[in-house]
C-alpha positions in Angstrom: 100.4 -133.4 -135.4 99.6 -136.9 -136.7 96.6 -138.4 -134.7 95.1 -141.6 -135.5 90.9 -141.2 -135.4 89.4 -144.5 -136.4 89.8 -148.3 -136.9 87.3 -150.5 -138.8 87.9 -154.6 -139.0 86.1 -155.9 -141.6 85.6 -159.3 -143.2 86.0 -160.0 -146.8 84.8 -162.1 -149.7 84.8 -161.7 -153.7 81.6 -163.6 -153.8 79.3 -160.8 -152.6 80.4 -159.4 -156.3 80.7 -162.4 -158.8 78.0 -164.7 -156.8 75.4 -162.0 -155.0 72.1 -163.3 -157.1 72.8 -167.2 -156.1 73.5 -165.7 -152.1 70.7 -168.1 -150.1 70.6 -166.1 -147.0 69.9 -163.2 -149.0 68.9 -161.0 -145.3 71.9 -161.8 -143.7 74.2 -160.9 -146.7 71.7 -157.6 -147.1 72.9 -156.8 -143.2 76.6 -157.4 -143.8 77.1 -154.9 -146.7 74.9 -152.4 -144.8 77.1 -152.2 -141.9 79.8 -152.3 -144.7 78.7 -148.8 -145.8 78.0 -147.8 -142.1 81.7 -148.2 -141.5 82.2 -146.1 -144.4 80.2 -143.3 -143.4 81.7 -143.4 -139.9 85.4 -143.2 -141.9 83.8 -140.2 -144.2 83.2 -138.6 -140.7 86.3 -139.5 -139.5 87.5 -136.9 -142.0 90.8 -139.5 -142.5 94.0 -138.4 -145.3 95.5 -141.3 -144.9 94.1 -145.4 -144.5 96.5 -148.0 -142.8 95.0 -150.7 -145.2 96.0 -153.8 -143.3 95.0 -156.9 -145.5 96.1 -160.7 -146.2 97.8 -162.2 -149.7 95.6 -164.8 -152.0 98.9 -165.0 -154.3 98.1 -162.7 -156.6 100.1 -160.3 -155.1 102.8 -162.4 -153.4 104.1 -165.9 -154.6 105.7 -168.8 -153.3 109.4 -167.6 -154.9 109.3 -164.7 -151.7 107.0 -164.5 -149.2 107.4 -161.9 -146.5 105.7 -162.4 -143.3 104.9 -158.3 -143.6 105.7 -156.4 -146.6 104.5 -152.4 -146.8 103.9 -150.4 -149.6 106.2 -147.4 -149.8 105.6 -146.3 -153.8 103.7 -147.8 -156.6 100.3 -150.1 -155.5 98.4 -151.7 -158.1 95.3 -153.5 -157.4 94.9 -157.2 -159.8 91.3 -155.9 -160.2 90.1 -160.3 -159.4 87.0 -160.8 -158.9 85.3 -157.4 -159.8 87.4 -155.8 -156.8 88.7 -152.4 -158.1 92.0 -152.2 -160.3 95.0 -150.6 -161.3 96.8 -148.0 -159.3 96.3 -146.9 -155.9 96.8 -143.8 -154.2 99.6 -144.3 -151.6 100.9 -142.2 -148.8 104.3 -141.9 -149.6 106.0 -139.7 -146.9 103.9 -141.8 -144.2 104.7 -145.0 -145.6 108.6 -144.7 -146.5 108.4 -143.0 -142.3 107.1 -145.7 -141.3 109.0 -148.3 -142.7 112.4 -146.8 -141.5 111.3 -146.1 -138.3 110.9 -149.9 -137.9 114.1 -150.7 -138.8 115.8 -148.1 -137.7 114.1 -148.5 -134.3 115.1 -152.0 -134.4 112.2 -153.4 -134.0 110.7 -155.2 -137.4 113.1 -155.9 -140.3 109.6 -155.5 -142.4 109.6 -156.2 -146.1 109.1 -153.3 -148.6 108.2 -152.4 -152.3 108.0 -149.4 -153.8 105.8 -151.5 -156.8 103.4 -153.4 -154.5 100.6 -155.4 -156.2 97.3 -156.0 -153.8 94.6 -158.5 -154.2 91.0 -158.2 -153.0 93.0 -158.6 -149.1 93.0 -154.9 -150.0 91.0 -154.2 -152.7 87.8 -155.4 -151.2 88.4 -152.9 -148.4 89.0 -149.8 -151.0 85.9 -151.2 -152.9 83.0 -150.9 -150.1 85.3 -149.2 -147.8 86.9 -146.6 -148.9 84.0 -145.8 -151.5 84.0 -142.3 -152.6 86.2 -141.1 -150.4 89.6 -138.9 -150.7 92.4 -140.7 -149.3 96.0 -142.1 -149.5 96.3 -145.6 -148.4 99.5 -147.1 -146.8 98.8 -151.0 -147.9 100.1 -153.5 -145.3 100.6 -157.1 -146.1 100.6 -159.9 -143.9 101.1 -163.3 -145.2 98.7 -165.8 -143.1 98.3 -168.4 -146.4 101.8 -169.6 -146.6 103.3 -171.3 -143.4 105.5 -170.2 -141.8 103.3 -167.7 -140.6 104.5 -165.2 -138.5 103.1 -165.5 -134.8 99.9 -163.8 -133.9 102.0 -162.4 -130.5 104.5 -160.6 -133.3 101.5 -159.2 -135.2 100.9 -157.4 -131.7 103.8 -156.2 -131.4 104.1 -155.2 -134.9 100.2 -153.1 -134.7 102.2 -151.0 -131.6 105.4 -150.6 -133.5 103.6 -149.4 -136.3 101.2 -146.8 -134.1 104.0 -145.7 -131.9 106.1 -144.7 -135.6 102.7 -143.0 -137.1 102.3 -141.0 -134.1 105.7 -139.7 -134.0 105.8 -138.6 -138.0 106.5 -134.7 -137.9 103.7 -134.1 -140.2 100.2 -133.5 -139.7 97.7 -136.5 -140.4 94.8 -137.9 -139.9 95.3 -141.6 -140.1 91.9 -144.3 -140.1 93.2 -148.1 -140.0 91.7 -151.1 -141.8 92.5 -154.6 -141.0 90.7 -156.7 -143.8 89.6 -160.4 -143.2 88.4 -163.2 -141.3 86.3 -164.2 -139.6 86.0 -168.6 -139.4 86.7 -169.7 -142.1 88.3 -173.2 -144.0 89.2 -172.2 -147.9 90.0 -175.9 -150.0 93.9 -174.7 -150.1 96.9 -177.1 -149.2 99.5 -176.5 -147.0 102.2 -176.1 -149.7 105.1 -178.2 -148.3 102.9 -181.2 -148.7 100.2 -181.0 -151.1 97.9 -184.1 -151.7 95.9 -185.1 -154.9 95.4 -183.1 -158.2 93.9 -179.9 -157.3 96.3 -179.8 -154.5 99.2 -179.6 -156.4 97.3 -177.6 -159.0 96.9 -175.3 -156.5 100.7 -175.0 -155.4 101.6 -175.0 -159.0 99.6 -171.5 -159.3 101.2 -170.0 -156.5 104.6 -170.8 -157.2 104.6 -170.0 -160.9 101.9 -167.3 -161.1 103.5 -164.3 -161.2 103.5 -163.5 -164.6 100.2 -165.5 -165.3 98.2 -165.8 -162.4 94.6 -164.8 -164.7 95.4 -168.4 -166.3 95.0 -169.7 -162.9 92.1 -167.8 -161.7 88.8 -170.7 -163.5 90.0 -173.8 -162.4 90.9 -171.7 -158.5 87.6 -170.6 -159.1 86.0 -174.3 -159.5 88.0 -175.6 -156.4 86.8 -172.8 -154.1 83.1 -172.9 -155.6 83.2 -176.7 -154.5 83.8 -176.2 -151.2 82.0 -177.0 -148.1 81.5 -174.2 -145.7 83.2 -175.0 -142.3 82.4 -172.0 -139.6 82.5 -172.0 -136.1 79.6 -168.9 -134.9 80.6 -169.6 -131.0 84.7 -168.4 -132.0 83.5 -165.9 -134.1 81.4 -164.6 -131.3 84.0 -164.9 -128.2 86.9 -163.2 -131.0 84.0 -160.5 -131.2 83.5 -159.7 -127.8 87.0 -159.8 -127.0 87.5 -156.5 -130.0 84.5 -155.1 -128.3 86.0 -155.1 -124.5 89.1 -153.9 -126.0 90.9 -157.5 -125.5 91.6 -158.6 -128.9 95.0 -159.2 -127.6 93.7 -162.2 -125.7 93.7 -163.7 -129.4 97.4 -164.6 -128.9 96.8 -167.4 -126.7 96.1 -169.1 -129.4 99.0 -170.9 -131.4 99.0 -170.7 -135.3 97.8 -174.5 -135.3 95.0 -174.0 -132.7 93.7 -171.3 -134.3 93.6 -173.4 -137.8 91.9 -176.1 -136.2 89.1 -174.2 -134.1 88.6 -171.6 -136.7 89.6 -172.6 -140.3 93.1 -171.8 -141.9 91.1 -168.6 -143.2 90.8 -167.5 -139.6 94.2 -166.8 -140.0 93.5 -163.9 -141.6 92.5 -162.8 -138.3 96.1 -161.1 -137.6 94.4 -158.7 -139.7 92.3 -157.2 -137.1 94.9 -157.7 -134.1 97.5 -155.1 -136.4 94.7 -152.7 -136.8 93.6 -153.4 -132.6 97.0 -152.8 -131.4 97.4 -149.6 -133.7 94.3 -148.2 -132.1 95.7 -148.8 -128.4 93.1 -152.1 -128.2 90.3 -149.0 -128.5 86.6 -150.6 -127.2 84.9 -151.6 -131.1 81.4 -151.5 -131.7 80.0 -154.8 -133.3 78.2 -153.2 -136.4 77.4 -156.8 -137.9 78.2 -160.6 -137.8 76.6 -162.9 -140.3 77.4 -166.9 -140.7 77.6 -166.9 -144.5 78.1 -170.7 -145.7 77.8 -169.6 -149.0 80.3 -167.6 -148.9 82.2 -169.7 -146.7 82.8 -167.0 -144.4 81.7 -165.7 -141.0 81.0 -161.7 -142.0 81.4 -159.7 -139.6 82.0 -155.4 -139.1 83.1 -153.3 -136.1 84.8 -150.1 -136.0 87.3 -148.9 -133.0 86.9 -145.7 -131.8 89.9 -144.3 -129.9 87.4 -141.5 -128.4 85.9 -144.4 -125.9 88.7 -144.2 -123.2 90.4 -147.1 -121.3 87.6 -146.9 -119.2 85.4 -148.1 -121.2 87.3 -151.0 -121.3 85.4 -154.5 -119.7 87.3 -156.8 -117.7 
């Protein structure tokens, strides 16, 4: 019997490694990674085989010759290593993840993407990093592309989170399956829309992420520079309300929101949000507990941790 026992949505960003000694609000970034490794021990207790490792693409994974809206791992995963996020191969779940992508076709319900040689970035990696740390486990690596519009509807990322639980529950074999949905909270990263870029480091930018694939390390300084120069933009209030909506059980609400909305409330990184509605709908919109949220303008990011339980019932639930 395949049972899925715990969901964590977490935030991510590569500057807690490259740029932790020049980290201003050193007590709030302090609070973030500690409820980082409180998730962790609650996924070691968890006693998972298998992580859903739900995460977003920074092109070095994915570039802008394909883009999948959702693409799943079902062989090979290699991690880019950017950033001081791990690298090299992955363990993958191989049975799981082959099961689950056929059951979605087959099911006719997603025609998802697949690659049986998947390269992650830190959308994953970060995750596996502080995470997954020490523990023994098979990943299935989900990626969702929320930097390169079109992006596939927040309402569809719903569906796809319930598609995705109803096929895990129904594999014949026993597992213990943990989700992770990896990203978020507000945030505005200095990247173009890439049908109409404007200026030099706009079209720098597009440059990388359409011809990066072989060379996207000769990218990575002058990305770097652009992102480094960046003003933070968050919005605490949305991060908040998104918050208590995973805590009641209600991150579904989310989907009011249109693609552009969201961008303009939250930050095109908010996007990244889908993240946690996947691993929501894959744990039945479980109540979360809210382990951390910390407004980090210097890392451009609102921070925050919760991990869904399924053990608190649908009575738990808040209206």
């Amino acid at each position: 019997m395949t049972e899925i026992v715990l969901g964590v949505g977490a935030s991510h960003s590569t500057l807690m490694n490259t740029h932790w000694e020049e980290t201003v609000h050193k007590g709030r970034a302090e609070r973030f990674r500690d409820a980082l490794r409180s998730a962790r021990d609650e996924l070691a207790a968890a006693r998972p085989d298998t992580v859903i490792l739900v995460g977003s693409n920074h092109f070095r994974g994915f570039w802008l010759d394909l883009i999948p809206s959702f693409t799943i791992g079902v062989g090979e995963c290699v991690a880019s290593g950017e950033s001081g996020t791990p690298k090299g191969p992955q363990p993958v779940d191989v049975p799981l993840a082959r099961h689950i992508a056929n059951s979605l076709v087959e099911g006719g319900r997603f025609d998802v993407a697949f690659s049986a040689r998947l390269q992650i970035d830190h959308g994953q990696s970060h995750a596996i990093q502080y995470l997954l740390d020490g523990l023994d486990v098979e990943i299935v690596p989900l990626v969702v592309n929320v930097f390169a519009p079109p992006l596939p509807t927040l309402d569809r990322c719903e569906q796809l989170g319930r598609a995705i639980r109803d096929a895990v529950l129904a594999f014949p074999e026993d597992r213990r399956v943990a989700v992770i949905g990896s990203g978020g909270l507000s945030h505005r990263l200095p990247w173009p829309d890439w049908r109409e870029p404007h200026g030099d480091d706009e079209e720098f930018m597009v440059g990388a992420w359409l011809d990066g694939r072989e060379n996207w390390q000769d990218y990575d300084a002058r990305r770097r520079e652009i992102i480094r120069a960046a003003e933070a933009a968050l919005n605490p209030e949305f991060d908040d309300e998104f918050l208590s909506l995973v805590e009641r059980g209600h991150t579904h609400r989310i989907t009011e929101y249109t693609t552009e909305a969201l961008e303009k409330t939250a930050g095109n990184g908010a996007q990244e949000l889908r993240t946690w509605l996947l691993t929501a709908a894959l744990l039945d919109h479980a109540p979360a507990r809210r382990l951390a949220y910390e407004p980090m303008p210097e890392w451009l990011t609102g921070m925050a941790v919760a991990v869904l339980d399924p053990a608190r019932t649908t009575q738990e639930r808040q209206p």
